[in-house]
C-alpha positions in Angstrom: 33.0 158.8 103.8 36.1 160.1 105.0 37.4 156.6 104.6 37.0 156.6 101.0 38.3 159.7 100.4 41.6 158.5 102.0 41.8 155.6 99.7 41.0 157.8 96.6 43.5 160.0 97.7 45.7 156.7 97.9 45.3 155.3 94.7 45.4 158.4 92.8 48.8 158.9 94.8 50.0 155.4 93.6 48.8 155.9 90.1 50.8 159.1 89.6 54.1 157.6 90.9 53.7 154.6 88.7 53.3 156.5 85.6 56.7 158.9 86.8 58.1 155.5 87.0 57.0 154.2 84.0 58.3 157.8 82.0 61.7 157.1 83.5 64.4 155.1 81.7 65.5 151.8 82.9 69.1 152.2 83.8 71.4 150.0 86.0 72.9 151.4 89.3 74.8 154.8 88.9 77.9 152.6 90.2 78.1 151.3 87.3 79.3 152.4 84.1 77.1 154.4 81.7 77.8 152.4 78.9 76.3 149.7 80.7 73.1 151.3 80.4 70.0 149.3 79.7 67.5 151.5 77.7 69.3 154.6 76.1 67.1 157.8 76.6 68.5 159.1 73.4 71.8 158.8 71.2 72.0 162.1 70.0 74.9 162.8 72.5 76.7 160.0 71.3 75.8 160.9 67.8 77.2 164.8 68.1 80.6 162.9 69.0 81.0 160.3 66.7 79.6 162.2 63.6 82.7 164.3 62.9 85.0 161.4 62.2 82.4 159.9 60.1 82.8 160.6 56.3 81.3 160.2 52.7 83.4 158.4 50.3 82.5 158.4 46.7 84.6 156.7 44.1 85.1 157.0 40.3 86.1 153.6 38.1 87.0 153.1 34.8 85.1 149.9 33.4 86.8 148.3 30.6 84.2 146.5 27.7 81.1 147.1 29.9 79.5 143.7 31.3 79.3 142.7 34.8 81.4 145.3 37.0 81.7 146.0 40.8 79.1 143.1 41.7 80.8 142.1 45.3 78.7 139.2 46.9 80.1 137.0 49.8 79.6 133.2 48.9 76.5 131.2 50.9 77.2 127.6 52.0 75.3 126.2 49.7 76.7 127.4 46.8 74.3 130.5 46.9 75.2 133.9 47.1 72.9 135.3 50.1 75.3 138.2 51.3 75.6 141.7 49.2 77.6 144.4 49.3 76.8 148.0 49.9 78.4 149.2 46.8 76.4 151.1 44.0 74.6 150.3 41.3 74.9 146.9 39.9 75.2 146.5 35.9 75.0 143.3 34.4 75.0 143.7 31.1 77.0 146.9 30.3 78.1 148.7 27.2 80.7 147.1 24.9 83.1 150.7 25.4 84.7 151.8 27.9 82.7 153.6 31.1 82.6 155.5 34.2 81.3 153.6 37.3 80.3 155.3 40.4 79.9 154.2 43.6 79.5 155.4 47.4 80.3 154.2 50.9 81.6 155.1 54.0 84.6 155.3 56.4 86.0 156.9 59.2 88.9 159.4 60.7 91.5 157.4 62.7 94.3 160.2 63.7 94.7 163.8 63.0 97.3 163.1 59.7 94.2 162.6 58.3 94.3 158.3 57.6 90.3 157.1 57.3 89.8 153.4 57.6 87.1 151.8 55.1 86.2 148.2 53.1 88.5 147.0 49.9 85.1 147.0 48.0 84.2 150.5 48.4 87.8 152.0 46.6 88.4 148.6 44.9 90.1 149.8 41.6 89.2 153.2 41.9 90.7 155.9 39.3 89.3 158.9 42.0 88.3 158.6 45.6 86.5 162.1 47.2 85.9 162.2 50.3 83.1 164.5 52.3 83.7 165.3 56.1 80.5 166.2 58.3 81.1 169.6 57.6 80.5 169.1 53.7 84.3 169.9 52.8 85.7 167.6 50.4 89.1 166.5 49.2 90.6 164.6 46.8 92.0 160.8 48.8 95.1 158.4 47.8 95.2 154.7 48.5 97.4 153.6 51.3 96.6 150.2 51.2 94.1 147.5 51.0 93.7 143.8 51.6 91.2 142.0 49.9 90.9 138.8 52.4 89.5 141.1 55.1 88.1 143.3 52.8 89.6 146.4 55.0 91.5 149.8 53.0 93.2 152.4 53.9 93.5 156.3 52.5 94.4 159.1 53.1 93.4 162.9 53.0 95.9 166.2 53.3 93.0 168.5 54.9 94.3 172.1 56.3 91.4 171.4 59.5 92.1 169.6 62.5 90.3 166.5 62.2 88.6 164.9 64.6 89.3 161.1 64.8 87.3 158.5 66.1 87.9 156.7 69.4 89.1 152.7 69.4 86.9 150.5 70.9 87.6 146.8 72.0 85.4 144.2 69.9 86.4 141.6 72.1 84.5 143.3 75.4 81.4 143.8 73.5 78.4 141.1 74.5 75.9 140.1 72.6 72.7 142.2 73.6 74.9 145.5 73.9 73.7 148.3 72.1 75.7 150.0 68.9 74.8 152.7 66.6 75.8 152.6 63.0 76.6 156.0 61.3 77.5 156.4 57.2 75.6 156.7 54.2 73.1 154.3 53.3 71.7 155.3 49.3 73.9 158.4 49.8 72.3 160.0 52.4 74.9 161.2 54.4 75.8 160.7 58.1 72.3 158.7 59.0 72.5 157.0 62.4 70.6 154.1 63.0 70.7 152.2 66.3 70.2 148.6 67.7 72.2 145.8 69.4 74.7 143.3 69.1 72.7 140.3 67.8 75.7 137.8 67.6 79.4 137.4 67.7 81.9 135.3 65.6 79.5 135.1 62.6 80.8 133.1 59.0 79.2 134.2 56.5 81.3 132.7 53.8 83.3 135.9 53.0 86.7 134.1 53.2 88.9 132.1 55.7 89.5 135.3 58.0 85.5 135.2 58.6 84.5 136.4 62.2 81.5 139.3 62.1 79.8 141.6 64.6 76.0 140.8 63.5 74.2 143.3 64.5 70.2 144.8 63.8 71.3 148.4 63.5 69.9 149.3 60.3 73.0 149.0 57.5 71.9 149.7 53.7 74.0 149.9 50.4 76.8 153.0 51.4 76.9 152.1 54.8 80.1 150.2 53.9 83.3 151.2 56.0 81.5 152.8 58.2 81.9 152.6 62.1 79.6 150.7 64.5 80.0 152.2 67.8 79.5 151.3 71.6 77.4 153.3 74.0 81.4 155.0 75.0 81.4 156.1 71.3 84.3 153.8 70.2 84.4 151.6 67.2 83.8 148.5 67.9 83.4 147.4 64.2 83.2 148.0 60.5 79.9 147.9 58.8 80.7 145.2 55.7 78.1 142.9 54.7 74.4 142.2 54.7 71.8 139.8 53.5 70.8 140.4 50.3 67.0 138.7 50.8 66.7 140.0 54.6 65.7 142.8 57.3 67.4 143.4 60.1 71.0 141.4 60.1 74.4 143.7 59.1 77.7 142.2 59.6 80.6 144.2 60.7 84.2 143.4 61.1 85.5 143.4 64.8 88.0 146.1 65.7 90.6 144.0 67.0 90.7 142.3 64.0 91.0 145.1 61.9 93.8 147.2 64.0 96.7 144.7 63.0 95.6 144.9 59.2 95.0 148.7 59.6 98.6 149.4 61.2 100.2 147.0 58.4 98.6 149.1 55.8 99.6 152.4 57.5 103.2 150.8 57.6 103.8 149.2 54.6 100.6 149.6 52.4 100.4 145.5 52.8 99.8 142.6 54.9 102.3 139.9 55.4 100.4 136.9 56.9 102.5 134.5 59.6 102.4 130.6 57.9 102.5 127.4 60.2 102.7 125.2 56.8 99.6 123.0 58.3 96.6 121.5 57.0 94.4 121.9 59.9 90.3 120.6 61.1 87.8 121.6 64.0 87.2 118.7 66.3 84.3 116.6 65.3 83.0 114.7 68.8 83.7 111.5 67.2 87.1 112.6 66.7 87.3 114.2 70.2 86.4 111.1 71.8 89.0 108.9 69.7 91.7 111.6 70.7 90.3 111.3 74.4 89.8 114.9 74.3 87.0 117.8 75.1 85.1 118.7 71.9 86.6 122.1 71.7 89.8 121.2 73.0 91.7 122.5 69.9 92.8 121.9 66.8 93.5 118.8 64.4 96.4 119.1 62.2 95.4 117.1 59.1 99.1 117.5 57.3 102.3 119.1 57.9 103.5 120.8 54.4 107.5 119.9 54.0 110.0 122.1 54.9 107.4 124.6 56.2 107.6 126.0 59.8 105.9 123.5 61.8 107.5 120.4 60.2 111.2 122.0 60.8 109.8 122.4 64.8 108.8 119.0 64.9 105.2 119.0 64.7 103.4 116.4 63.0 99.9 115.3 61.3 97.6 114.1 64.4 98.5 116.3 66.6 96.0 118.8 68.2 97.1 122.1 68.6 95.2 123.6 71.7 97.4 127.5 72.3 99.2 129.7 70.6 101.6 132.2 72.5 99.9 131.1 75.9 96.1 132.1 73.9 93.9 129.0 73.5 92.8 128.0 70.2 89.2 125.7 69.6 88.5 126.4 65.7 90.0 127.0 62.8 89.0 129.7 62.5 90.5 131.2 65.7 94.1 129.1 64.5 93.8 130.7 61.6 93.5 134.2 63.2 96.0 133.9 64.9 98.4 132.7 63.2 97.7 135.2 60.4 97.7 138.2 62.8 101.8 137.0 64.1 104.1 139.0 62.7 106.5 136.9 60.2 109.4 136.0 61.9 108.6 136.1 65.4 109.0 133.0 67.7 105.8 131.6 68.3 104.8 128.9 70.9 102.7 126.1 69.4 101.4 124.1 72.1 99.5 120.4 71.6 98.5 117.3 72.3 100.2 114.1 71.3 99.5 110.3 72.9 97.6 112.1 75.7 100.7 113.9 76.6 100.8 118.1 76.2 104.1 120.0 73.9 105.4 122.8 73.7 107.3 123.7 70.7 108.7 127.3 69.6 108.5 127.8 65.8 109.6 130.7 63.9 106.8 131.7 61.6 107.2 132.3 57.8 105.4 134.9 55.6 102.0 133.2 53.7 102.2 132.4 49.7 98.3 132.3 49.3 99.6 130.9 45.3 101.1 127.8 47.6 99.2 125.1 48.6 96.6 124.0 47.1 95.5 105.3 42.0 96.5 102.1 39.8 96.5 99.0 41.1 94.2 96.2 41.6 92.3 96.5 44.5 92.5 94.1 47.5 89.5 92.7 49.5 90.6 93.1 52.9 88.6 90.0 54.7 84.8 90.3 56.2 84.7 93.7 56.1 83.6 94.3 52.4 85.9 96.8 51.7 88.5 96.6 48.5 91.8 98.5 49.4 94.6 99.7 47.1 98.1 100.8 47.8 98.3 104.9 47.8 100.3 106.1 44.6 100.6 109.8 43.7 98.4 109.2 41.0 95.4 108.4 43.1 96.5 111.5 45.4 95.8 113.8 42.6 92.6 111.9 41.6 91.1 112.3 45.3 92.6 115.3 46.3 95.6 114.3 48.8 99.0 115.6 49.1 101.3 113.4 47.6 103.1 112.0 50.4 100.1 111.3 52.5 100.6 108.1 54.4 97.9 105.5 54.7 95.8 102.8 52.5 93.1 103.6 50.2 89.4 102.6 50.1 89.0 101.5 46.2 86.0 100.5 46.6 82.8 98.5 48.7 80.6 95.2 48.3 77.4 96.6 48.6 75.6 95.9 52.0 79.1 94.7 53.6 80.1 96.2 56.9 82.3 98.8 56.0 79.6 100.7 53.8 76.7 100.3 56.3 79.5 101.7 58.8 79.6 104.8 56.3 83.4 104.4 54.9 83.2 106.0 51.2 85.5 105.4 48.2 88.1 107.5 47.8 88.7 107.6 51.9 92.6 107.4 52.9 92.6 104.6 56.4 95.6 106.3 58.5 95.1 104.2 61.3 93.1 101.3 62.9 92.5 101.2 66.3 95.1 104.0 66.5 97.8 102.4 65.0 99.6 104.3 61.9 98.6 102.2 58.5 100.9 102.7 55.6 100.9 99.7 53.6 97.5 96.9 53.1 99.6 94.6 54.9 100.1 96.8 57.8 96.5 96.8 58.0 95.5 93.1 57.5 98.2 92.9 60.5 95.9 95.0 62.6 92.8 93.3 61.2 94.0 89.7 62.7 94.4 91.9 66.2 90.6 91.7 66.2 88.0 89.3 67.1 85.0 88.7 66.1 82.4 90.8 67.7 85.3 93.0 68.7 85.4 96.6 67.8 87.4 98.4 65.1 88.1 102.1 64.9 89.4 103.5 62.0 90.9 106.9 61.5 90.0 108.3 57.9 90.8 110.9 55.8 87.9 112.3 53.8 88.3 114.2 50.1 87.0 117.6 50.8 86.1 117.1 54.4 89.4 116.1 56.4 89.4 113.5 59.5 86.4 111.5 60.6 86.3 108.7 63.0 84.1 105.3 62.0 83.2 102.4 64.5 83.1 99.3 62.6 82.1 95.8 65.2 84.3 93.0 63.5 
């Protein structure tokens, strides 16, 4: 009997340790950091820090003829418009006279002068901006700045308080699976905090070309735009912008380190001045990787080299593959892109590629973006067994297709049906800049080529596509 009492005793012993244990929140080592902890007990410390540099932003607009006003939607791939914007009410079909439109968000305190960072869209052609601290004092805000590609504004209150600003966080330390907390004003209901994690990083969503979001399942509503999302430290590691207009549970934010360049240009100058390369530019495809002999995200392709621009005047030329910028490697376009943009106008840049297998280094000296810049008849000739029907490039058939005027190559005019080049997947309208990595400029140039080839033998041709830039196509002779 005595023996059964000891086990009772035991497992009644074990039982009540395993349900302390179970009451107690996971967290890693006390070595580490506490931001690295793994199940938050609660975020109302955080919440009691952050709050304060949190504020209300309401605007007032003056809507011209009614109709469709303040609908902001960021484009789907597919033609469809999937993400909306946390603006106010949406009127489609207004009044014919004139009208006051109202609208809410977010944004947050950044110093002391009183400078609150928030989205384009929320104060988008506002006549009056209010804003409402955590304390429910208002004041009347002026614009600073805004820019409309990364849909980030500036503005500014004169408050007689100390403010509290926020702290500046490091977007490019976060992980996916770290938790944030999101704090505005969703439907106007001031300083809510909703919490959840980093779901993914890098994120297009189709806003524009400067596209790289947080996405994160803290819940974000309409009026959480401008708003911070924080870190377990309490620092902003983004800017609550976008979500999907038919879902539950995805917000899109704008990282931090993207934002502080645009933030201190506005601060500055009320403006951003973009840095321009002057090149047409494509991601890698692995077909195009492998004809380069090159890793798949090994950098960048440059598709054209604009004249006179920057990177013509430092030597660099269509083909080559631009892998680092200022010593920081580069696999998209999108990150070029970034990075470029983000350079301040003037500055001398190193542009390193990849040209005939052999690395570059150039130093170019980067202009300031126009975003206004930038944007065949002859018979055609059957070019032997292949079933394709070339014509000479003219500048008339570079404005029917799409190209640049002084593109170099030979133009597919058209295909016999069932020949090799269509069941190899060459289209009409595609501009042959090489074969078998040799530059084509003229059909005879490319006949010359063609005779290179035996039968059986393969032929690799190096196209440019209307709308889709470089491909690769294996064609067996």
């Amino acid at each position: 009997m005595n023996q059964i009492s000891k086990i009772i005793k035991h497992m009644s012993l074990c039982l009540i340790i395993g349900l302390f244990v179970a009451a107690t929140p996971l967290t890693v080592s006390a070595t580490q950091d506490t931001a690295t902890i793994m199940v938050p007990a609660n975020f109302s410390e955080l919440a009691k820090v952050a709050k304060p540099s949190v504020v209300n932003i309401r605007t007032v607009s003056t809507v011209k003829g009614g109709g469709r006003v303040f609908r902001h939607f960021f484009g789907g791939p597919q033609g469809k418009n999937p993400f909306e914007e946390f603006g106010g009410p949406h009127m489609e079909n207004g009044p014919s006279k004139d009208f006051k439109q109202r609208s809410l968000g977010s944004g947050f305190i950044i110093d002391k002068e009183g400078y609150i960072v928030t989205n384009n869209h929320v104060v988008e052609n506002a006549d009056e901006i209010t804003v409402k601290l955590a304390d429910d004092k208002e004041y009347d805000a002026s614009l600073v700045g805004r820019d409309a590609k990364t849909d980030l504004a500036l503005i500014k209150i004169e408050a007689s308080d100390e403010l509290i600003p926020i702290k500046m966080g490091d977007s490019e330390k976060s992980d996916v699976g770290d938790w944030v907390v999101a704090i505005g004003s969703p439907f106007g209901l001031e300083q809510t905090v909703t919490a959840g994690i980093v779901s993914a990083k890098g994120r297009t969503i189709g806003a524009g070309q400067y596209d790289d979001f947080i996405q994160t399942d803290a819940s974000i509503n309409p009026g959480n735009s401008g708003g911070p999302l924080i870190n377990m430290a309490g620092e902003v590691i983004g800017i609550n912008t976008a979500i999907v207009a038919s879902g539950q549970g995805i917000g899109f934010a704008i990282p931090i380190d993207l934002a502080k360049g645009i933030i201190a240009q506005l601060k500055t100058s009320g403006a951003v001045t973009r840095g321009w390369l002057g090149v047409g530019i494509q991601n890698l495809t692995p077909e195009l990787a492998q004809y380069y002999q090159l890793e798949e995200n090994e950098g960048v392709l440059v598709t054209q080299v604009f004249k006179d621009d920057p990177a013509e005047k430092s030597g660099i030329r269509a083909n080559d593959i631009i892998i680092a910028v200022d010593g920081k490697l580069v696999s998209s376009v999108r990150e070029l892109s970034g990075v470029i943009a983000n350079t301040r106008v003037g500055k001398r840049t190193a542009v390193t590629f990849m040209r005939d297998g052999k690395k570059k280094t150039v130093y170019v000296e980067l202009a300031k973006r126009d975003d206004d810049v930038r944007k065949v008849k002859s018979e055609p000739e059957e070019s032997g067994d292949l079933g394709i029907e070339l014509v000479e490039f003219t500048s008339e058939y570079a404005k029917q297709f799409g190209y640049e005027e002084d593109e170099a190559g030979v133009l597919v005019g058209g295909l016999v049906p069932g020949g090799k080049a269509e069941k190899g997947e060459v289209k009409r309208g595609d501009l042959i800049k090489e074969v078998n990595h040799v530059k084509i400029d003229s059909i005879k140039e490319f006949k010359s080529e063609l005779k290179k080839v035996d039968e059986g033998e393969t032929l690799n041709f190096l196209i440019r596509r209307p709308r889709v830039g470089f491909v690769v196509i294996t064609i067996e002779r």
